[in-house]
KOLLUM-551700 format. One record per residue (C-alpha): y negated, x negated, z. Coordinates in steps of 0.2 Angstrom, whole numbers, always signed. Example, Ala and Ser with C-alpha at 12.3 -4.5 7.8 and 13.67 -1.06 7.14 Angstrom:
<recs>
rec c2:+22&c1:-62&c3:+39 $
rec c2:+5&c1:-68&c3:+36 $
</recs>
This chain:
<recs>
rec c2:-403&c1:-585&c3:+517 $
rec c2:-392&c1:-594&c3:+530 $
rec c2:-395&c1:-614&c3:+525 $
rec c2:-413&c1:-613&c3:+519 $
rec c2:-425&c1:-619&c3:+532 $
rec c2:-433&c1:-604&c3:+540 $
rec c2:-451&c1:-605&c3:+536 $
rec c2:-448&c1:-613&c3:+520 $
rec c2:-437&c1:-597&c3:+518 $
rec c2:-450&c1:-584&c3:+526 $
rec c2:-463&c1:-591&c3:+513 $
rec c2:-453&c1:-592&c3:+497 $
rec c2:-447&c1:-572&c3:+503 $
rec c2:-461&c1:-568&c3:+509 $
rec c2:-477&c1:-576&c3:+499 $
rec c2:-472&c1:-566&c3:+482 $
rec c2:-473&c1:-549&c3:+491 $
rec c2:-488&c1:-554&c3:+501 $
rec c2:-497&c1:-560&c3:+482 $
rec c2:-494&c1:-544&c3:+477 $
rec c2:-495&c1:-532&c3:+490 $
rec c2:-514&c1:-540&c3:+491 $
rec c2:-516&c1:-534&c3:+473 $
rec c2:-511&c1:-516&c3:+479 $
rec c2:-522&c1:-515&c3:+492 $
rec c2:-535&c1:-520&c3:+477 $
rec c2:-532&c1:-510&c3:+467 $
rec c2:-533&c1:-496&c3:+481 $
rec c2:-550&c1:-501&c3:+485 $
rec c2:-556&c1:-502&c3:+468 $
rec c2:-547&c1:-483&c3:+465 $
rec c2:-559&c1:-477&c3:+476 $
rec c2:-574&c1:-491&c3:+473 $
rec c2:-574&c1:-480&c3:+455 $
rec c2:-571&c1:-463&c3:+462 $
rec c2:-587&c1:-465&c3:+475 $
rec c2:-598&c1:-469&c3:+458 $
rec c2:-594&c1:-450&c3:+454 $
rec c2:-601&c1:-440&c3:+469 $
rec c2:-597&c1:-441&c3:+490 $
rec c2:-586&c1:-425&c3:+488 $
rec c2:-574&c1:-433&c3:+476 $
rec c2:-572&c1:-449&c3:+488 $
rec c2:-570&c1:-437&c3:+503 $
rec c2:-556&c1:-429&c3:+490 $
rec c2:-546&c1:-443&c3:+489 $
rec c2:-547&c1:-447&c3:+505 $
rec c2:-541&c1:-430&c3:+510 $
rec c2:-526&c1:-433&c3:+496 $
rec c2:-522&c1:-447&c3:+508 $
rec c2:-510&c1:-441&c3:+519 $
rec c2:-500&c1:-434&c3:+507 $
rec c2:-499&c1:-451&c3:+497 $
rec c2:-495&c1:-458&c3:+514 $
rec c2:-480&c1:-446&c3:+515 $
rec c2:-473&c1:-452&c3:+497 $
rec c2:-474&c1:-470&c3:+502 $
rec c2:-466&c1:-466&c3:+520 $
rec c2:-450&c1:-458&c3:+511 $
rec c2:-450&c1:-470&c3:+497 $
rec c2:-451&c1:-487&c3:+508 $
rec c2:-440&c1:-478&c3:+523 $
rec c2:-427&c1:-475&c3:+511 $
rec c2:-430&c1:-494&c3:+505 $
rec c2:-429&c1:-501&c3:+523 $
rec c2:-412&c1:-493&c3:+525 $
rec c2:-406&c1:-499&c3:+509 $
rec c2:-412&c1:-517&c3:+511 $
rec c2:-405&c1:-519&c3:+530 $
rec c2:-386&c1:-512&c3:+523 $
rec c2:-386&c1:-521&c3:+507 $
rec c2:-393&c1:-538&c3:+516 $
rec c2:-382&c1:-536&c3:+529 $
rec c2:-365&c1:-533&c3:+514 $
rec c2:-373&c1:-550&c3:+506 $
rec c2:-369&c1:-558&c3:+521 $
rec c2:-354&c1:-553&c3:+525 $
rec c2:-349&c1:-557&c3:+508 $
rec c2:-345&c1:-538&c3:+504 $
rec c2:-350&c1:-537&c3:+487 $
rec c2:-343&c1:-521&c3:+483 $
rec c2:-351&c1:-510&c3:+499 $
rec c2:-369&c1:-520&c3:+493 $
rec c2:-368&c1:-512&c3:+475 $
rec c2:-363&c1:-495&c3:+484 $
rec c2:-378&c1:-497&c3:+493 $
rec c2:-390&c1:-500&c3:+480 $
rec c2:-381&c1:-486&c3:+468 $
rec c2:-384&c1:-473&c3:+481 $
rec c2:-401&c1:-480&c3:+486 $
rec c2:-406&c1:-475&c3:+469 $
rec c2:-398&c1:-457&c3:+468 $
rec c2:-409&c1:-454&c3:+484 $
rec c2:-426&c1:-460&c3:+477 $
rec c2:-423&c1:-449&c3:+463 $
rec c2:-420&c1:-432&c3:+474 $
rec c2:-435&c1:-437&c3:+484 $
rec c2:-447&c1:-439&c3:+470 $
rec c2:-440&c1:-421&c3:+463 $
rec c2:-443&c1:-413&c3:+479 $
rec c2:-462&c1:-422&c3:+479 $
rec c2:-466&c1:-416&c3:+461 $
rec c2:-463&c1:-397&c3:+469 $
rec c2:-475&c1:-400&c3:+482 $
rec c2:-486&c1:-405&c3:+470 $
rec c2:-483&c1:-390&c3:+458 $
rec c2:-484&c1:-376&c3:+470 $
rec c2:-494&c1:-385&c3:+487 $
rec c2:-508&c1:-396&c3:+482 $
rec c2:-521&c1:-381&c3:+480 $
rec c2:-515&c1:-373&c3:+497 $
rec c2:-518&c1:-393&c3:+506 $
rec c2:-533&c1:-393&c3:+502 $
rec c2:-541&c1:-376&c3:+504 $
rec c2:-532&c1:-376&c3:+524 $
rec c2:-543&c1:-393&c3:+527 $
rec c2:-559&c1:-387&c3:+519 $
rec c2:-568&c1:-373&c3:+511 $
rec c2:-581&c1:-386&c3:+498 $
rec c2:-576&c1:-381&c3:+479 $
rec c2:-578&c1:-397&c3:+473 $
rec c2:-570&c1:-403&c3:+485 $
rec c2:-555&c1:-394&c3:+483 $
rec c2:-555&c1:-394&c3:+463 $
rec c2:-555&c1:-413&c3:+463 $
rec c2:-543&c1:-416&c3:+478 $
rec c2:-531&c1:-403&c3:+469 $
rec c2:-532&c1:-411&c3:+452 $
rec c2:-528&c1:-429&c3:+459 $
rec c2:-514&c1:-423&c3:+470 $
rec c2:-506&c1:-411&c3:+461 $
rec c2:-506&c1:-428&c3:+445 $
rec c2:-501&c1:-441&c3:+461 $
rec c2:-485&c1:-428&c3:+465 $
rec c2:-478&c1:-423&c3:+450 $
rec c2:-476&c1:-440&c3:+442 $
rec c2:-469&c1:-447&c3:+460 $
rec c2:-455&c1:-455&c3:+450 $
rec c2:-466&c1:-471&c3:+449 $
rec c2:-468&c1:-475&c3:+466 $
rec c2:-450&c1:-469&c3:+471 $
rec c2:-442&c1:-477&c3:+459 $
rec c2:-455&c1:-493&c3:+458 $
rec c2:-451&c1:-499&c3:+477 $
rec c2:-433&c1:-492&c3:+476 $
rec c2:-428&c1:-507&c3:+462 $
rec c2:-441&c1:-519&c3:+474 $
rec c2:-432&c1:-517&c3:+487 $
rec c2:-417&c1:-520&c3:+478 $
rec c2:-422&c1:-536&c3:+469 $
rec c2:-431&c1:-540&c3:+488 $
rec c2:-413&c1:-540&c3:+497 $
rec c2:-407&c1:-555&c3:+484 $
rec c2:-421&c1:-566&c3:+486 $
rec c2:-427&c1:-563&c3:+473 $
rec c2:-446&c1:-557&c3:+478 $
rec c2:-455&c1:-566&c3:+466 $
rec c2:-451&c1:-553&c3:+452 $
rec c2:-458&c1:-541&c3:+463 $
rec c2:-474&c1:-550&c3:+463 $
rec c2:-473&c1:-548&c3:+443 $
rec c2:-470&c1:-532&c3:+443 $
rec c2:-483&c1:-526&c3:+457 $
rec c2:-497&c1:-536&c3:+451 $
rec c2:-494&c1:-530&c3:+433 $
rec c2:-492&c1:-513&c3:+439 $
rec c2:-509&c1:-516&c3:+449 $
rec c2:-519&c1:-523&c3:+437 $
rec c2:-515&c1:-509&c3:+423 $
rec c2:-521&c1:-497&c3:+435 $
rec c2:-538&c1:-509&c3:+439 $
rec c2:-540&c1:-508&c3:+417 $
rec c2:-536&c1:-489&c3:+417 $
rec c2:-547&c1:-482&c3:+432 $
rec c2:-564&c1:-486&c3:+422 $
rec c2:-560&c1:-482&c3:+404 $
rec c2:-551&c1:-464&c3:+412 $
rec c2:-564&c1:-458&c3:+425 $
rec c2:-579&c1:-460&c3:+415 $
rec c2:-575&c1:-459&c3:+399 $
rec c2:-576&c1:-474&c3:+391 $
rec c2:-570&c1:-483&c3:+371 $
rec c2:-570&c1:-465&c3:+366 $
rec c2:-558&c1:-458&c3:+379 $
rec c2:-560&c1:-441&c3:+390 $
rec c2:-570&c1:-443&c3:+405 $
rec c2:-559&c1:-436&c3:+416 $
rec c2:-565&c1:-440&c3:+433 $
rec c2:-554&c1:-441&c3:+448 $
rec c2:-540&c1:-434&c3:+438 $
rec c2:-542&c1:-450&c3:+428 $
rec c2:-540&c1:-459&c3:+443 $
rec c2:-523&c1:-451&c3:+446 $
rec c2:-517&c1:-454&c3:+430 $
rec c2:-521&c1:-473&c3:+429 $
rec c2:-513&c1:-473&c3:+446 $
rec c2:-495&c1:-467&c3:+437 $
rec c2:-495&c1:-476&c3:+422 $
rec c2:-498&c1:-491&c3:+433 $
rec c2:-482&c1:-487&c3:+441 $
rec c2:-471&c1:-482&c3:+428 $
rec c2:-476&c1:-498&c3:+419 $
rec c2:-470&c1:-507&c3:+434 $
rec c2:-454&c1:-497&c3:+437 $
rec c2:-449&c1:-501&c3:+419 $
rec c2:-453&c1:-523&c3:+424 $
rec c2:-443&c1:-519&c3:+440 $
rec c2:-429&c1:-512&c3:+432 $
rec c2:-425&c1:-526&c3:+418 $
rec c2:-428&c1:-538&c3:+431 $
rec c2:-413&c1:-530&c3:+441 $
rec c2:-401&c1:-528&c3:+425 $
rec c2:-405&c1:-547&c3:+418 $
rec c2:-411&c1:-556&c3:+433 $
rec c2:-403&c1:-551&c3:+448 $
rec c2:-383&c1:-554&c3:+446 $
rec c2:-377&c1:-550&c3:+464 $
rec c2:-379&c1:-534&c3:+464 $
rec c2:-374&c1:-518&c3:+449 $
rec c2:-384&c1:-505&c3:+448 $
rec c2:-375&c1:-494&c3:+433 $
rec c2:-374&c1:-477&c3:+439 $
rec c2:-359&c1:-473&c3:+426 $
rec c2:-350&c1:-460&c3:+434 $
rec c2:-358&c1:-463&c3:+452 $
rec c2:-354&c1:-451&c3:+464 $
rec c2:-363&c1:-450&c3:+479 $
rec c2:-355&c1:-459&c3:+493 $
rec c2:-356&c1:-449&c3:+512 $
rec c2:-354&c1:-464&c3:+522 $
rec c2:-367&c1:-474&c3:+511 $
rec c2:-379&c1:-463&c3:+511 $
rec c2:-379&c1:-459&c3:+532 $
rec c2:-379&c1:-478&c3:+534 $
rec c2:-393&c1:-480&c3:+522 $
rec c2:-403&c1:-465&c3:+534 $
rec c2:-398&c1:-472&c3:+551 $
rec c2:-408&c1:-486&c3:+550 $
rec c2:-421&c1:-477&c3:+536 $
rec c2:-423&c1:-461&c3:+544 $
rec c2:-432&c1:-466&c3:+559 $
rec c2:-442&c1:-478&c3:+547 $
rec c2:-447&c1:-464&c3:+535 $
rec c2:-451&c1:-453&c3:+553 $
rec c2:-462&c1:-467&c3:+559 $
rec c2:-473&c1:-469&c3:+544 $
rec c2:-474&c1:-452&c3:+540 $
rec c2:-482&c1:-452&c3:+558 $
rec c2:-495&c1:-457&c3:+551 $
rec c2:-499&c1:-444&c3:+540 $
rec c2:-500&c1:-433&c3:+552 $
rec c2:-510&c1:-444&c3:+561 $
rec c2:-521&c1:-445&c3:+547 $
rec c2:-520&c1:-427&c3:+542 $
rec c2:-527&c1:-421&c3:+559 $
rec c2:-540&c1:-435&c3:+562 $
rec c2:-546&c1:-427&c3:+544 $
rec c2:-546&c1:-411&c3:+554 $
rec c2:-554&c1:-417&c3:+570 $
rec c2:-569&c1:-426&c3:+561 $
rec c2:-572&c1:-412&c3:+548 $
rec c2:-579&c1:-404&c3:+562 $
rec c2:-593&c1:-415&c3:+562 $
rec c2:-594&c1:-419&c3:+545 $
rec c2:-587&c1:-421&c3:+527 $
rec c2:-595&c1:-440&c3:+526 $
rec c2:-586&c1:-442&c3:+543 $
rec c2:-569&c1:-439&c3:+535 $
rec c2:-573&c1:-451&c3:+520 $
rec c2:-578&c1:-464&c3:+532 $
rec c2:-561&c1:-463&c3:+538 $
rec c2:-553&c1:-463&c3:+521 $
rec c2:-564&c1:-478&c3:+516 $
rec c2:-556&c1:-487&c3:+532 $
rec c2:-540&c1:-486&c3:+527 $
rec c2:-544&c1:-494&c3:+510 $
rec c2:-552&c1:-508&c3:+518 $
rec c2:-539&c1:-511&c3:+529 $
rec c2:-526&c1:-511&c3:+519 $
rec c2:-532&c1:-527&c3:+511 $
rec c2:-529&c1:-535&c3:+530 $
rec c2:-511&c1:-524&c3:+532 $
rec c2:-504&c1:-525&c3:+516 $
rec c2:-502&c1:-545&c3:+517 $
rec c2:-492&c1:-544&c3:+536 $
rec c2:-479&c1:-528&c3:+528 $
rec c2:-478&c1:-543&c3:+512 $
rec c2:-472&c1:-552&c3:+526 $
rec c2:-461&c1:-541&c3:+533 $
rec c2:-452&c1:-537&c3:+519 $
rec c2:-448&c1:-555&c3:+519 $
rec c2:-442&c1:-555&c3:+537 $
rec c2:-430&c1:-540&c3:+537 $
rec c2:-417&c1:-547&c3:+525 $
rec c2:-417&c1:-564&c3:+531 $
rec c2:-414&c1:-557&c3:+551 $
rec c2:-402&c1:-543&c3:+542 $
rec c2:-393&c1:-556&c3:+531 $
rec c2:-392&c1:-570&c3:+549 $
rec c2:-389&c1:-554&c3:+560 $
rec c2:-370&c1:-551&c3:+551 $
rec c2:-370&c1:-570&c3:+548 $
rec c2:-372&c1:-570&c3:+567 $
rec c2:-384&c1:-586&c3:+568 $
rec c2:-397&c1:-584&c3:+584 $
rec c2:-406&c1:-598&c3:+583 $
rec c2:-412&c1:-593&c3:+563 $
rec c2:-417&c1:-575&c3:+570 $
rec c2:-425&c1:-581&c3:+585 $
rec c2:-436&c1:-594&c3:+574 $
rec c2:-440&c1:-581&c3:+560 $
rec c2:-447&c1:-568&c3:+574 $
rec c2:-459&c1:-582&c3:+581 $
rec c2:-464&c1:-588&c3:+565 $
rec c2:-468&c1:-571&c3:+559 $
rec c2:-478&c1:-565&c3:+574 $
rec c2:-489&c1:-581&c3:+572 $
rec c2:-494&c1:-578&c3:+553 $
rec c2:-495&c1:-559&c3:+558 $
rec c2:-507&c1:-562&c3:+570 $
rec c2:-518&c1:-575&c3:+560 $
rec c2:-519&c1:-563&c3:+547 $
rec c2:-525&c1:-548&c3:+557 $
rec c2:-537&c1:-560&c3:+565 $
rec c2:-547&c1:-565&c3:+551 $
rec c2:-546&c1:-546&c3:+546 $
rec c2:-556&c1:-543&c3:+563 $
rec c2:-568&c1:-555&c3:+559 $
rec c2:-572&c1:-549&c3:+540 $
rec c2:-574&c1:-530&c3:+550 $
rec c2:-584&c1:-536&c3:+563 $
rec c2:-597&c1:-546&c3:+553 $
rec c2:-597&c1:-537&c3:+535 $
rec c2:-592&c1:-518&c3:+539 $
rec c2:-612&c1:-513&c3:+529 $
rec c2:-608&c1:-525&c3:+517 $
rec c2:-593&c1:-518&c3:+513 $
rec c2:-599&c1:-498&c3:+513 $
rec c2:-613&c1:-501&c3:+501 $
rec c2:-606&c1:-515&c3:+491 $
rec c2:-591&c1:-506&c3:+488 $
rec c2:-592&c1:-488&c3:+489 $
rec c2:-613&c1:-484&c3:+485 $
rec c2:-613&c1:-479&c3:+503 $
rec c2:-628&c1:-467&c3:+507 $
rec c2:-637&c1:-472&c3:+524 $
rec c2:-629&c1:-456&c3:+533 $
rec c2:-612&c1:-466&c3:+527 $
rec c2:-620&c1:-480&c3:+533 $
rec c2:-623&c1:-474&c3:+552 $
rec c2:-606&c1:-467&c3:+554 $
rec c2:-596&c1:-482&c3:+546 $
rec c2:-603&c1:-497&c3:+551 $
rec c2:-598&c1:-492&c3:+572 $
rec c2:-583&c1:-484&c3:+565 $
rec c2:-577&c1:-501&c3:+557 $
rec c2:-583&c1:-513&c3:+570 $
rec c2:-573&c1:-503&c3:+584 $
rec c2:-557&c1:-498&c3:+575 $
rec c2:-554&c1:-515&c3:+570 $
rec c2:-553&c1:-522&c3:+587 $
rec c2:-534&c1:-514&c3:+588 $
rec c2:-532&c1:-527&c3:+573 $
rec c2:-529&c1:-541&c3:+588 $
rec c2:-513&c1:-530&c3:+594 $
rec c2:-505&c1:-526&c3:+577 $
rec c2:-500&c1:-540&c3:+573 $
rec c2:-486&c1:-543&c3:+584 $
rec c2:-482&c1:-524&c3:+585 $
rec c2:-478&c1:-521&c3:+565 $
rec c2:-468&c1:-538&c3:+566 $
rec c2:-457&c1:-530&c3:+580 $
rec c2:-454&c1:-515&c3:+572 $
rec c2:-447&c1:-523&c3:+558 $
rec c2:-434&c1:-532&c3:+569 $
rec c2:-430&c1:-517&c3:+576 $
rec c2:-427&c1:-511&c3:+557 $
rec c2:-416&c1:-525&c3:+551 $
rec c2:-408&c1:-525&c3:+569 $
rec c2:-402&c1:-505&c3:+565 $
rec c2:-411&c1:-500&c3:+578 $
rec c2:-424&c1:-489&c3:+571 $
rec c2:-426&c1:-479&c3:+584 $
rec c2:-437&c1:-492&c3:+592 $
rec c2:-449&c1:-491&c3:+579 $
rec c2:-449&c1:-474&c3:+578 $
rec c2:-454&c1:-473&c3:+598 $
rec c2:-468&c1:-484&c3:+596 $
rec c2:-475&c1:-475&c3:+582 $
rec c2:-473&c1:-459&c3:+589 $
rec c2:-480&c1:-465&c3:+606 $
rec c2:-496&c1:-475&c3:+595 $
rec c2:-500&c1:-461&c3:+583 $
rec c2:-495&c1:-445&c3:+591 $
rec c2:-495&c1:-444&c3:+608 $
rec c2:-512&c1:-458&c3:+609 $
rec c2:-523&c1:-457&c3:+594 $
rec c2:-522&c1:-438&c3:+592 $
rec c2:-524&c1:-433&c3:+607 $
rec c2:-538&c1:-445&c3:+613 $
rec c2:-547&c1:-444&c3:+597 $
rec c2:-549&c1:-426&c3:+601 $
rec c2:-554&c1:-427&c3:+617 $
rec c2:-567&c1:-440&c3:+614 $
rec c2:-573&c1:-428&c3:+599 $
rec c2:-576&c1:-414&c3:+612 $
rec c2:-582&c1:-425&c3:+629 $
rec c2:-592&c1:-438&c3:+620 $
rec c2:-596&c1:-438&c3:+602 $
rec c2:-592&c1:-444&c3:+583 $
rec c2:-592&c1:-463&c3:+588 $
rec c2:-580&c1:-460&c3:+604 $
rec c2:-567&c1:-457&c3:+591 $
rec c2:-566&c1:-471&c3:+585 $
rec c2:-558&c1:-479&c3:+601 $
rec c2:-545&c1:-469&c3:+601 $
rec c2:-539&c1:-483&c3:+589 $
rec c2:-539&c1:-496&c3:+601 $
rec c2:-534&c1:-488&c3:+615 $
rec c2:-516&c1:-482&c3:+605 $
rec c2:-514&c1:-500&c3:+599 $
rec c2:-514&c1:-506&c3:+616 $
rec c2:-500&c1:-495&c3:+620 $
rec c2:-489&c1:-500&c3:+606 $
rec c2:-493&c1:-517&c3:+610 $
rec c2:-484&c1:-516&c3:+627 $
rec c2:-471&c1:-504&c3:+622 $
rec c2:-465&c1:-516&c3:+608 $
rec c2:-464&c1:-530&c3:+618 $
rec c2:-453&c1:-521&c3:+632 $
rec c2:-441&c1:-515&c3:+619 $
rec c2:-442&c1:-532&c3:+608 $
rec c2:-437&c1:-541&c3:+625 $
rec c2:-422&c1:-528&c3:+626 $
rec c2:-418&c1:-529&c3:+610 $
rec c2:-417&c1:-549&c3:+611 $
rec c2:-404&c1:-544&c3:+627 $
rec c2:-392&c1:-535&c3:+618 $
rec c2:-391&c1:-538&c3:+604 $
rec c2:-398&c1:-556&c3:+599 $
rec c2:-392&c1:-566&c3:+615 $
rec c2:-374&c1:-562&c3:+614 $
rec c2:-373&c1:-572&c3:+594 $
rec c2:-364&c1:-588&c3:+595 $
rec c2:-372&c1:-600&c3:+579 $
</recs>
């Protein structure tokens, strides 16, 4: 982490957890490639699940970020002791949070779904999936809990194992689960959810050997733990704003549902189908930023500039190269994508194809704004990212979207998106500027 050369060290970090964050998004498409074969109204249920699932990956990888920016920081500073403390308490955290989710799941999915619309099919398969997704949370929780952990060592490349098997289960298990195939119940979108989990527990189990046999740096026996204050608030300093800021979005996403239900039901799919697709361009640049935050959180307590300065510009150019081929892929194959993928009907058609085509042009901006927030992150100054995201998702997107859908129309919308990104872009590179003042500056190599 503080002799390697840094882009040698950004891609052997990074590259594993790009691979298989890449198979995610995959399998995330082809989740919903499978569920579209069934009917419109159980894609537009999963895409109504969405925010929800959103809200589990906020917590669980908030929760992550602040245990990755302490124990890299311990690794550094050679505090061995503190590092395992972190990791131990990281882990009892996860597990309260997948408890609290499996509540939700029990006693709210129904009541989600029937405040968003009043379609019975809807509702039945939106509840079934949820009510599956929440009560086995302990997959995802625990899955990017021990990633995170194996992630702050170096060692990335077990998470690419563990991800892709995990991914690749789930890609086997959709088909055979949903429609009934070799002799098993056709279970429909429930199936979906169910491959889903088994795909993670799987990959929690991988994640978990990998920790106790392959990862020596760190101790994660919880053999008479006891929950540690100090710990814990320094894992939530910097993972608390993180877990804000991407739960943001799902109440971005939970009212732009909201907002385009008033048009239509195939509006809101379109808008689910989106984020499927772009999460095959995001998922790649957050591989990558998983990468970054422990090398600048390792060379922050290390206190080498010139290693932090060079990850950041090296980060923002591979971010950016990334979200521009996205752009391209959007602009030149969105109908392409909607029928190929999803059996898109030609009303799907006419709202997706604009909806695609404009959206992605905030793809140009992203880049550089989700690589700044995750300097903010291993910088501990989460804050930052959390003012962005509420400035982007909140104050912008909700707000504009809803007064293009009233003004001018369905496609207006969608420029909502773009207009937001440009914000963000120039509120990041303000407090990325300050950030660089205070706290980067002033480190002697």
């Amino acid at each position: 982490m503080g002799t390697m050369p840094v882009p040698r060290l950004l891609v052997t970090m990074s590259l594993p957890m790009m691979i298989s964050m890449l198979v995610q998004a995959l399998y995330n498409i082809v989740d919903s490639m499978f569920v579209a074969k069934l009917c419109e109204e159980a894609l537009t249920a999963v895409s109504l699940a969405f925010p929800i699932q959103t809200l589990m990956i906020s917590v669980a990888s908030g929760t992550g970020v602040g245990i990755n920016a302490l124990l890299s920081r311990n690794l550094g500073e050679k505090n061995f002791e503190s590092a395992n403390q972190a990791a131990r308490n990281g882990i009892f955290l996860s597990i309260l949070s997948c408890l609290l989710f499996a509540v939700f799941g029990i006693f709210g999915a129904h009541f989600f779904f029937t405040v968003q619309t009043n379609d019975p099919r809807i509702v039945h398969y939106g509840t079934q999936y949820l009510t599956i997704i929440c009560v086995l949370s302990v997959g995802i929780f625990m899955q990017i809990t021990f990633e995170r952990l194996l992630q702050s060592t170096g060692n990335t490349i077990y998470n690419m194992i563990t991800q892709g098997t995990g991914a690749i289960i789930n890609i086997i298990l959709d088909p055979i689960l949903i429609f009934g195939l070799f002799g098993m119940p056709k279970l429909e979108v429930a199936g979906a959810a169910i491959a889903t989990v088994i795909g993670q527990l799987i990959a929690v189990a991988m994640s978990f050997y990998f920790n106790i046999k392959k990862n020596p740096e760190i101790n994660i026996n919880m053999m008479k733990f006891r929950p540690h204050g100090k710990t814990i608030s320094t894992i939530y300093k910097v993972g608390v704003p993180s877990i804000i800021m991407q739960s943001i979005g799902s109440v971005m996403t939970f009212g732009m549902n909201r907002i385009l239900l008033m048009f239509s039901s195939t509006a809101a799919a379109v808008f689910g189908v989106y984020f499927k697709l772009q999460s095959f361009i995001f998922m790649p640049v957050f591989g990558l930023n998983n990468g970054l935050i422990p090398i600048i959180a390792y060379n922050y307590g290390a206190r080498h500039r010139k290693r932090i300065i060079q990850t950041i510009k090296i980060s923002v150019l591979i971010a950016v190269s990334i979200m521009t081929i996205g752009f391209l892929i959007f602009q030149i194959l969105p109908e392409f994508m909607l029928r190929t993928l999803f059996d898109a009907s030609n009303n799907m058609v006419s709202i997706g194809v604009p909806a695609l085509r404009i959206i992605s042009l905030c793809f140009m901006f992203a880049g550089f704004g989700i690589v700044a927030g995750s300097v903010f992150q291993a910088l501990g100054n989460g804050v930052y990212s959390l003012i962005v995201s509420v400035c982007r998702q909140l104050v912008v997107i909700l707000p504009a979207a809803y007064i293009f859908a009233k003004v001018f129309g369905l496609n207006m919308v969608w420029w909502s998106f773009a207009l937001a990104e440009l914000v963000s872009l120039i509120l990041s590179a303000f407090l990325l500027k300050r950030i660089y003042r205070e706290k980067i500056k002033p480190l002697e190599d």
